[in-house]
SEZA-776022 format. One record per residue (C-alpha): residue number from 0; residue in three letters; x, y, z. Coordinates in nm, 2 decimals. Layout:
BEGIN
+-----+------+--------+--------+--------+
:  nr : rest :     c1 :     c2 :     c3 :
+-----+------+--------+--------+--------+
: NUM :  ALA :      X :      Y :      Z :
...
+-----+------+--------+--------+--------+
END
This chain:
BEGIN
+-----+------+--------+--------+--------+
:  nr : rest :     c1 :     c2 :     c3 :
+-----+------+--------+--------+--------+
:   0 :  UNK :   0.63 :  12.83 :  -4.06 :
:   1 :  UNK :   0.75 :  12.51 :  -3.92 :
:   2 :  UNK :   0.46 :  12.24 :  -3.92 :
:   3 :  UNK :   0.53 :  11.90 :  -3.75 :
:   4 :  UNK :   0.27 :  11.59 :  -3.88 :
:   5 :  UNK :   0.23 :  11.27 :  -3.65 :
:   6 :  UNK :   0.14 :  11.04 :  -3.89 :
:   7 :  UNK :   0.29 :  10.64 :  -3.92 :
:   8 :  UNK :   0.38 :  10.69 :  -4.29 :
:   9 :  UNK :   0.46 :  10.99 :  -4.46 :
:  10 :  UNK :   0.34 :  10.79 :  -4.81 :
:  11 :  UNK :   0.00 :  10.74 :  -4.64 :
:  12 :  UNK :  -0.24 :  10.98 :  -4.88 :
:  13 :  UNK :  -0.39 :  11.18 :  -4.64 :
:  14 :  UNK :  -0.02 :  11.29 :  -4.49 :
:  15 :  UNK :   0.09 :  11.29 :  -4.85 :
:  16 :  UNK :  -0.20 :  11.58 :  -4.91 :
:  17 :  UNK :  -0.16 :  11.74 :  -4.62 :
:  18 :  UNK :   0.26 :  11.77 :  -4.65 :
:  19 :  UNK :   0.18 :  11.88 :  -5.03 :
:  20 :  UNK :  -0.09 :  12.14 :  -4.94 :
:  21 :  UNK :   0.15 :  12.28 :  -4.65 :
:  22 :  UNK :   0.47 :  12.29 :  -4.92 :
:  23 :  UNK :   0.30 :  12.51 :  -5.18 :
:  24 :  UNK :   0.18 :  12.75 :  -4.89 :
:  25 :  UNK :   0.60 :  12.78 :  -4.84 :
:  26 :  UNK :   0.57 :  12.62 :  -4.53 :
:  27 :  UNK :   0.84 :  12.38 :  -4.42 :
:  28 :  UNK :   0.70 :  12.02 :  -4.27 :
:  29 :  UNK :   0.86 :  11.72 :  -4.11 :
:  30 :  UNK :   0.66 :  11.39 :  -4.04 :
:  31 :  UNK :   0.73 :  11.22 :  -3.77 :
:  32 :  UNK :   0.58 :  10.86 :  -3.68 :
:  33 :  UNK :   0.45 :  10.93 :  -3.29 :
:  34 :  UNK :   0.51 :  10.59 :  -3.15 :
:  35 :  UNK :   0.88 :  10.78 :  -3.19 :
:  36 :  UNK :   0.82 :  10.97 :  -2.88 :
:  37 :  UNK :   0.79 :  10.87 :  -2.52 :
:  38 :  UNK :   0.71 :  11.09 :  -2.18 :
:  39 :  UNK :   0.85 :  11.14 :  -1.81 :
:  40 :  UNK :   0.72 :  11.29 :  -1.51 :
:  41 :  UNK :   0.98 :  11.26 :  -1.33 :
:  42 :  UNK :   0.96 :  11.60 :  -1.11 :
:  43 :  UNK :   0.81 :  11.79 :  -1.45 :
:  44 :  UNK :   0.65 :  11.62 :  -1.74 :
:  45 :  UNK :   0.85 :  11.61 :  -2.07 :
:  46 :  UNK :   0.80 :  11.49 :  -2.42 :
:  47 :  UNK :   1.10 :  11.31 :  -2.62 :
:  48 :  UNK :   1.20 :  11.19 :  -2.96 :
:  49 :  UNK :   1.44 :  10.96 :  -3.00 :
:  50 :  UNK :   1.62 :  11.05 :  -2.67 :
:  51 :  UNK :   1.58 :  11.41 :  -2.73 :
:  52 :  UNK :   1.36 :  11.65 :  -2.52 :
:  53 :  UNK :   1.13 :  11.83 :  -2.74 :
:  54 :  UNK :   1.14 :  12.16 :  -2.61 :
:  55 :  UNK :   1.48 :  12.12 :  -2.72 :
:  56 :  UNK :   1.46 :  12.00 :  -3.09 :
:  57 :  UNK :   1.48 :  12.22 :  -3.37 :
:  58 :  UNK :   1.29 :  12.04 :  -3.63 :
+-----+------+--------+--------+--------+
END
């Protein structure tokens, strides 16, 4: 399973534990910092990283 963590830092302990404890479950995590993303509601509302639509983003 994919897990995605908002967190600032990724060396902050608490994301530290949390990336660790997902790891030796086999899961596969990414951290991303979310003042990264940004919105529109233009017609529909979408989510974005860095340019990208979510919904399209393979992480």
């Amino acid at each position: 399973m994919w897990i995605l963590i908002l967190s600032r830092k990724a060396s902050i302990y608490s994301t530290r534990r949390l990336t660790e404890a997902a790891l030796a479950r086999g899961h596969q995590v990414n951290v991303v910092d979310p003042l990264e993303f940004s919105s529109s509601v233009r017609g529909r509302a979408s989510l974005f990283h860095r340019g990208l639509e979510v919904g399209a983003m393979t992480w």
